[in-house]
N, C-alpha and C positions, 0 to 999 in steps of 0.2 A: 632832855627829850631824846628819845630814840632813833638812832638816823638809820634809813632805810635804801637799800640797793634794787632797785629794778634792773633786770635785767631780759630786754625785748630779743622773742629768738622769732625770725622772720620764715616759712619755710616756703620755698619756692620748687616746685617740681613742672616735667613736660608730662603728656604723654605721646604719644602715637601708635596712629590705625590707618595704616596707608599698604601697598600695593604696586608692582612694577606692571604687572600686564593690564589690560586695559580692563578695567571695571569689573575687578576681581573682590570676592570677598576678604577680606585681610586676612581672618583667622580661620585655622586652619581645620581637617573635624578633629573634635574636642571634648573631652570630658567632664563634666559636671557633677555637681553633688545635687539631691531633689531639693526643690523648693529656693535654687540660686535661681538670680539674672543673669544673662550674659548678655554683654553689648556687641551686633555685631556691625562692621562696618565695610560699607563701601567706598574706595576710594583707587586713583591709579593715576600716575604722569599723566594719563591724557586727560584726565579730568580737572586737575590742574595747569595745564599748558592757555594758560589766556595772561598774555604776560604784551603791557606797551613797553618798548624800549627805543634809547637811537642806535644805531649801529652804522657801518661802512656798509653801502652797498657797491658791492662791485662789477657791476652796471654801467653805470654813471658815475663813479668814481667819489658820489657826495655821500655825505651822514645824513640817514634820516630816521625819519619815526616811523618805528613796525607795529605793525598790528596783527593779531589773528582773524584770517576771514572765516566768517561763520559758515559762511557759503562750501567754500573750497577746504576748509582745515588748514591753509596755510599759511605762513609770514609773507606779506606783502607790507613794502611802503607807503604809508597812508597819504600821501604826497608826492608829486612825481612833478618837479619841475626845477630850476635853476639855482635853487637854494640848498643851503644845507640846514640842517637842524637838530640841534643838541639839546642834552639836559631838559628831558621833558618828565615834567611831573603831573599828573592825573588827579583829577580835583576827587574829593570825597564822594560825591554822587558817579564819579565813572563817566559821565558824560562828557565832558572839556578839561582841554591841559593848555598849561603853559611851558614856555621853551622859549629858547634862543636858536635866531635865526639869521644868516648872514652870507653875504656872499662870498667864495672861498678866492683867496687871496694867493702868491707863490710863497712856498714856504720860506718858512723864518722872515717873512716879513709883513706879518700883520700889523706892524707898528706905521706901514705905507698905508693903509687901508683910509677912505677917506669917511668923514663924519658920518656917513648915513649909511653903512653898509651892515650894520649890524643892527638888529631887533627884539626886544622882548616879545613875544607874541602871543595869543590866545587861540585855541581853535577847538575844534570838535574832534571828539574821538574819532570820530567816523569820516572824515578829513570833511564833512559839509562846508565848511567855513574856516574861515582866518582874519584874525583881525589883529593889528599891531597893535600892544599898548604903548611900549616907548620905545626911545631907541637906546643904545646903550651907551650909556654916561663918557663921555670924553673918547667915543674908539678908537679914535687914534692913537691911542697909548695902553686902553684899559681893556678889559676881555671881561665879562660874566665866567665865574667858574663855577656855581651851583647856584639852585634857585628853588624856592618849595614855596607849595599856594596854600594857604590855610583855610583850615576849614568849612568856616564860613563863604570862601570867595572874593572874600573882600581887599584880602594883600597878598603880597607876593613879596617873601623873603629871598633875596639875592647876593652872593660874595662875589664884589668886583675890584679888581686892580691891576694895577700894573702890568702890561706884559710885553713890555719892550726887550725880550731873550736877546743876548744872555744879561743883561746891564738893570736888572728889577731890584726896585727900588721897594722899600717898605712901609708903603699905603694902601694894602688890599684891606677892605673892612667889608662887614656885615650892612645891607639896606636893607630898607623896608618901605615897597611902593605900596600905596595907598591907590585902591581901583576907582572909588569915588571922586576926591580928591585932587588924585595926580600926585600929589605931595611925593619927594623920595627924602625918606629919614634915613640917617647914620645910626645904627645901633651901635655899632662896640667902639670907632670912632679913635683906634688906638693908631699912631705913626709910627712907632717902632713897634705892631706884632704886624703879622698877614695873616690872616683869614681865607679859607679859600674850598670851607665847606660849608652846609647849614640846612638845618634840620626843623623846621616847627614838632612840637609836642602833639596829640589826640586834639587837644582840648586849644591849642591855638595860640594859648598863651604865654607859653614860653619856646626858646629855644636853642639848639646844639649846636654848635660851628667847632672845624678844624681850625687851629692857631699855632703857625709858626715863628718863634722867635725869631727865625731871619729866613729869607725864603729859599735862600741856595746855600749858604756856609752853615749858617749857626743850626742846625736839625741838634734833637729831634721835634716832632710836631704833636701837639697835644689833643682832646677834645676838650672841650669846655662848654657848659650849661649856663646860660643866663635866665636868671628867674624876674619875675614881676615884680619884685623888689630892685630889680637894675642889677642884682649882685650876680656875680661871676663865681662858678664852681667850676675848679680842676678835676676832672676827672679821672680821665690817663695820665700818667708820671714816666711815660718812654726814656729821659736817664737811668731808670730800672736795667733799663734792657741796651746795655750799652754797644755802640756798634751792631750789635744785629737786628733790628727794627728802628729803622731811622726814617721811614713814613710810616703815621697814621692817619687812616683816612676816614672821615665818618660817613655810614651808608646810611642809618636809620636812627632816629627816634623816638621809643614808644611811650617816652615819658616817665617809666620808672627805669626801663633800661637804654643803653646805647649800643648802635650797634657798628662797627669797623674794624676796616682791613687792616692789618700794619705787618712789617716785614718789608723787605725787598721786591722791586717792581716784578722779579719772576722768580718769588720766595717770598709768597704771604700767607696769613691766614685771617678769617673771621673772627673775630671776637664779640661776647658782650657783656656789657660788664652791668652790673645793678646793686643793689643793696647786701646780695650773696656773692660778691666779688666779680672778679674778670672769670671766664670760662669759656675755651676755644672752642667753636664749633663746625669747624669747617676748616679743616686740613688742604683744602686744595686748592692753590696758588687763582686770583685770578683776579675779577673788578666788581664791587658792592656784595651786597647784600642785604635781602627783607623779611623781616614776619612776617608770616599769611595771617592765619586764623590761629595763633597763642604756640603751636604745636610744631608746626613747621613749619621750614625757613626755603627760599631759593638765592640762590647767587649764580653768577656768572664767572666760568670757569675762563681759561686761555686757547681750551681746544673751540671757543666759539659753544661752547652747550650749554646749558640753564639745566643748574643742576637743586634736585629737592630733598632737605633732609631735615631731621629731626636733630636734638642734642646730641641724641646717641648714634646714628648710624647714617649714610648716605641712601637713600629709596630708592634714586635714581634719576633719570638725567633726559633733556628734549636740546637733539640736536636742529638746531636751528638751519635750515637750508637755504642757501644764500647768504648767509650773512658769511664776510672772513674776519672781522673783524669791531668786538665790542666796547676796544678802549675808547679813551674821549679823544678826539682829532686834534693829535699834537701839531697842527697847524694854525688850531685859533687858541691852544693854551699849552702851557708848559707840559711836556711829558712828563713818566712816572707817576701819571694821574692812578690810584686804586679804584676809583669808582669808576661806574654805570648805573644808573639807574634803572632797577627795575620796577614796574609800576602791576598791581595783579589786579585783576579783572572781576576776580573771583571765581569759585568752581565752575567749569562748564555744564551748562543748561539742557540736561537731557530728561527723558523719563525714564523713571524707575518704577518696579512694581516688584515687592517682594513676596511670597507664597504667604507671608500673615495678611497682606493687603494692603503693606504701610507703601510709603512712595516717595520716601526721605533718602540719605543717603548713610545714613545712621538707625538700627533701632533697638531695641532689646526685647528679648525673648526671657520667657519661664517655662520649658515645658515642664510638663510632666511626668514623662517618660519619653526614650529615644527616638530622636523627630532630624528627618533632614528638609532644611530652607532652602531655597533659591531663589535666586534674585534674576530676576532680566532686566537689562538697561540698554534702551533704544537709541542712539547716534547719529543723526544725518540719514536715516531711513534704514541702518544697519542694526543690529540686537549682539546682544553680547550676553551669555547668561553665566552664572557659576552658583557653586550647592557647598554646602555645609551640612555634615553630619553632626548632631551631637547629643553626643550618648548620657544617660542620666543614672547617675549609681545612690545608692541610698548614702544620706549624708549621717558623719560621724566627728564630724573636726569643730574645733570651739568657734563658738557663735558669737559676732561682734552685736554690739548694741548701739543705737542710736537715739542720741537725747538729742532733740531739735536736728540740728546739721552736725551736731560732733558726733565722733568714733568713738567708743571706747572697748578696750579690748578687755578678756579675762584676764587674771591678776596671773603674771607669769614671773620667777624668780633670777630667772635668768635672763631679762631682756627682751626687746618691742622692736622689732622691723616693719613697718606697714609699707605694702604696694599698691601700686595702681596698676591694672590689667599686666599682674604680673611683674612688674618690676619694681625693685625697689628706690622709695623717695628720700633724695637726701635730705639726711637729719632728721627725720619723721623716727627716733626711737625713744619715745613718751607711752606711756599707756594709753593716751589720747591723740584724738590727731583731729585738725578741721580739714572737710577738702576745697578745695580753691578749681577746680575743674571737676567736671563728668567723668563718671569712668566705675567701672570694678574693682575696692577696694579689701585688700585682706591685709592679714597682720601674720606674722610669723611669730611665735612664741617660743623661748629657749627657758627651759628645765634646769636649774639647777648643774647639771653635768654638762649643759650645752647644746642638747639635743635638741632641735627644731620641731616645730609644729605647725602647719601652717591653717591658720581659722578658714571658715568657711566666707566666701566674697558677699558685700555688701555693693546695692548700685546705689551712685549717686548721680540724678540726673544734670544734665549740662544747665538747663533752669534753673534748677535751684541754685549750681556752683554761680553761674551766672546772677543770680538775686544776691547771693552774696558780694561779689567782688564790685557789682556794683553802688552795694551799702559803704563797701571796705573804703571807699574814696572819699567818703562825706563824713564817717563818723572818726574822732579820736578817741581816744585811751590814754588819760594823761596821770601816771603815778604823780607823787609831791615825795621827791626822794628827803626832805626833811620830815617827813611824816608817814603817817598809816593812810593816808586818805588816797584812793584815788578817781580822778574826778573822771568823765564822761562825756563829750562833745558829741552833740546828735541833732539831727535835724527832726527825728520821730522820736517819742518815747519810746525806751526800751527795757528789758528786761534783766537781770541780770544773777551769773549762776556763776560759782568760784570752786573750780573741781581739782583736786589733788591731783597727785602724781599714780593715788592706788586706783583713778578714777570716782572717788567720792565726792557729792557735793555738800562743801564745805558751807558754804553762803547761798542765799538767794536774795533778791530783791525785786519788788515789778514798781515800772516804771521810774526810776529814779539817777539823777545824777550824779552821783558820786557812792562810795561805799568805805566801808574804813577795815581795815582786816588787823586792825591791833592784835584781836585777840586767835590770830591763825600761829600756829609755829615755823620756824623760818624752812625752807623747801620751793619745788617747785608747783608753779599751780598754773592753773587755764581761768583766762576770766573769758564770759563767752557772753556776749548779749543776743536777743532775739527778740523780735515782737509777737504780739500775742498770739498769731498766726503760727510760730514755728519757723516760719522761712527764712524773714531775712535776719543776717544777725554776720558778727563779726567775732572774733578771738583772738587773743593773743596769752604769749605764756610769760609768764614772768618768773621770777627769783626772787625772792623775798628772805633778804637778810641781813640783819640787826647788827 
C-alpha cells in the first residue's frame, strides 16, 4: 500500500485601518482602477480609548479601578474609598468585574495582615454595587496574583500563594471558584511548580497559567495550556533564551494564541505565539497586553500610556492623566510583576454619517468615476469631519477570480505574492489563497525575468471572512496518512472542490464525507469545502506525496 504525506500549511495574517488624529479617514486620496472596491475606514485612539484598568492613584495613595467617564472623557476611579483594588477583569457582557480587594498593609509585611483583609469581589462597571464573593484563601500568608471570570459568569479562575517575601515557598497553584456552588477547586495542584498567572480561553473551557520552576532561584518561567483533557501543554521554552528573558508573563488568551511579556522588569517585550510560531509585537518595555478586535493590540507602556498597534507598526498611544503608575502594588505581591490588565470596552459610541449615507465605522465604495467622500463624526456634542479623494483610472492589470470564498490568481511563471489592502501576507505564495478576514485583496505576479505585476483588488467582506472562521472551529479535515482517503468532520453537509497548484479543479464532490485522491499526481493542492450557498466553507493545503 501506498503511504502518503500530508502536509497542513496554516496561513495566518493581520490587517490594519486605523488613524492617530481623532476620527480621521485611514486612507489616504487614492487611486483606483474602474470597477474596483475600496474599503474605507474610520478609526482613531480616541475611538479606541475606553479601556478598565487598576492603577496607582496618587491621590489617596491606593490602586484602584479606572474607568472612562462618558460624561467628561476622562479616567476617573470608579471607587473612591479605603480600600485598594487590583487585578480586575471585566466579564463578557461589559457590564460586572471581578477583582481583588484589600486593605493596604506597611510594606513588606503582608504576611502580618489578619484573616479578613483581603477579598475577592464582584461589582459593576459603573461602580453601582459591590458585593464580596470570598475572602482570600489563608491571607495571612497567601496573595491572589491573577484572576479571570469566564464567560458564562459562573467561575472565577484565580493563581494564589505563598507570599511571605522574601522566604516563598513553592505552593502557588491555579483555583477555580464555582459562583453557584461556593466550591474552590485546585486546578494544577502541583508543590513543586508556582503558578502565578491565568488566563480562560473564548469558549471557557480551557485554560493558560504562568509556571515557575521555583519562584525566586530556579527562573526561567513558562506558559502552559491545560486542555479538557486535564493535560498540560508547554508552550514557551525560556532556557532558549538564556540569561536574557528570565520573566515570562502571560497577559492574554485567545485560544489559538497566547499572548506575554518576558524579558527583564525594564527590558521587555510582547509576544505571541500560535500555530505560526512566537512573533514579537511590541518592542516597548512595559506591563500586559490585549487583542481588540483580531487586528490590534493595546498594552501598557512604563511612561504610564496605553499604547495601540498593530503587528506591524505602533498607531499610537492615550496618555493617561493621573495615573503614575500601572504596575501591580508590590506591597500585596512580589515585584517584577509584567502584567496589568487591560480590560477594552470596545470602540467609543458616536455617530457617524458618511456622504454615501452609511453610518458604520467601516464601508466600501465602487465609484465609477473620480468622487471625493466624507465622513462626519459627532463626539459629545462636537463634529469632527475628514474627505477622501479618489480618483478612478481605467483598469488594465490581471483579474483575480473567485470560486465560492477562494482566490485564484492568473497562472504566473515566476511566482504568487497576495496582499491585503496593500501588504503582503505571510506565506500566502500559492496561485490560490483563502481569506480569513475582510479586506482588499490583490496578488502580485512575477514573469519569468522577475518582473512584478500587480492584479487588480478583489473585496472580501468581513461577513463572509467571519462565516468562515466561524465554520473553521467545528469542521475537520482529517488525511489517513496510510492512505488516499481523506475523511471530513462536519456538523453541516458540505461540499467539496480539490484545486491544484495551476488553480485547476482537480475533484469535486457535494455533500460527502470523505474523498480519496489516489488517482491525483503527488504536488500541492487546496481542498476547499463550501455549502450549497457558497458562503461558508473551509480550506486547507496539503502535500500530497507517495
Amino acid at each position: 500500500m501506498n503511504r502518503y504525506i500530508f502536509i497542513f500549511l496554516l496561513l495566518i495574517h493581520s490587517a490594519s485601518c486605523f488613524a492617530q488624529r481623532p476620527y480621521a479617514i485611514v486612507q489616504p486620496d487614492t487611486v483606483i482602477e474602474n470597477g474596483s472596491t475600496l474599503a474605507l475606514c474610520l478609526d482613531s485612539t480616541r475611538a479606541y480609548s475606553n479601556f478598565i484598568f487598576s492603577a496607582k492613584n496618587p491621590e489617596t495613595g491606593k490602586w484602584a479601578i479606572w474607568r472612562k467617564s462618558l460624561v467628561t472623557g476622562k479616567y476617573a476611579p470608579v471607587f473612591n474609598d479605603r480600600y485598594n483594588r487590583i487585578h480586575v477583569k471585566v466579564s463578557a457582557d461589559n457590564r460586572e468585574m471581578v477583582y481583588v480587594r484589600y486593605l493596604p498593609q506597611r510594606e513588606g509585611a503582608m504576611h502580618l495582615a489578619t484573616l479578613d483583609t483581603a477579598w475577592v469581589c464582584k461589582g459593576a462597571t459603573n461602580g453601582n454595587h459591590e458585593d464580596v464573593l470570598f475572602p482570600v484563601p489563608q491571607f495571612s500568608k497567601n496573595a491572589v496574583y491573577d484572576l479571570d471570570w469566564s464567560p458564562d459568569k459562573q467561575r472565577i479562575l484565580f493563581a494564589c500563594g505563598n507570599d511571605q517575601f522574601p522566604n516563598l515557598t513553592r505552593d502557588g497553584d491555579i483555583f477555580e471558584y464555582n459562583l453557584k456552588s461556593g466550591a474552590i477547586t485546585n486546578r494544577t495542584n502541583n508543590w513543586e511548580l508556582w503558578s502565578n498567572h491565568c488566563a480562560y480561553s473564548p469558549d471557557g473551557r480551557e485554560f493558560a497559567y504562568s509556571h515557575y520552576a521555583n519562584f525566586v532561584s530556579a527562573l526561567p518561567t513558562d506558559i502552559f495550556i491545560q486542555h479538557t483533557d486535564g493535560n498540560n501543554q508547554q508552550v514557551t521554552y525560556q532556557q532558549q533564551h538564556p540569561g536574557s528573558y528570565p520573566f515570562c508573563t502571560l497577559t492574554g488568551f485567545t485560544g489559538s494564541k497566547v499572548l506575554y511579556r518576558r524579558g527583564l522588569f525594564y527590558d521587555n517585550s510582547l509576544f505571541e505565539k500560535g500555530a505560526d510560531g512566537e512573533q514579537r509585537i511590541f518592542n516597548v518595555p512595559g506591563f500586559g497586553g490585549i487583542a481588540l478586535d483580531g487586528r490590534l493590540y493595546a498594552a501598557t507602556g512604563l511612561d504610564n500610556s496605553i499604547y495601540l498597534f498593530t503587528r506591524d507598526a505602533t498607531m499610537g498611544s492615550i496618555r493617561v492623566a493621573g495615573i503614575n503608575d500601572f504596575a501591580v502594588d508590590n506591597d500585596y505581591n512580589v515585584g517584577n510583576n509584567l502584567n496589568t490588565h487591560l480590560n477594552w470596552l470596545g470602540r467609543q459610541r458616536v455617530k457617524i454619517k458618511w456622504s454615501t449615507g452609511d453610518t458604520t465605522f467601516a464601508i466600501s465604495v465602487r465609484p465609477g468615476r473620480t468622487t471625493t467622500y466624507y465622513c462626519t463624526v459627532t463626539d459629545n456634542n462636537k463634529q469632527y469631519t475628514d474627505t477622501i479623494k479618489v480618483k478612478v483610472v481605467a483598469a488594465n492589470r490581471p483579474v483575480i477570480t473567485k470560486t465560492c470564498f477562494t482566490l485564484t490568481a492568473p497562472h504566473s511563471s515566476g511566482g504568487y505574492q497576495w496582499l491585503l489592502d496593500g501588504a503582503p501576507i505571510a506565506g500566502a505564495t500559492d496561485s490560490t489563497y483563502t481569506p480569513e478576514a475582510g479586506g482588499n485583496y490583490s496578488v502580485s505576479l512575477k514573469n519569468a525575468k522577475g518582473v512584478a505585476t500587480l492584479s487588480q483588488p478583489i473585496s472580501v467582506t468581513a461577513s463572509e471572512a467571519d462565516s468562515l472562521n466561524a465554520l473553521n472551529s467545528k469542521i475537520q479535515i482529517l488525511p489517513d496518512p496510510s492512505s488516499s482517503i481523506v475523511r471530513i468532520v462536519s456538523p453541516t453537509a458540505v461540499n467539496v472542490s480539490v484545486i491544484n497548484e495551476q488553480g485547476k479543479i482537480m475533484l469535486q464532490k457535494k455533500g460527502t464525507t470523505e474523498i480519496s485522491m489516489g488517482n491525483l499526481p503527488d504536488g500541492k493542492y487546496s481542498i476547499m469545502l463550501y455549502d450549497d450557498n457558497c458562503l461558508k466553507l473551509k480550506t486547507r493545503k496539503i502535500i500530497l506525496q507517495r
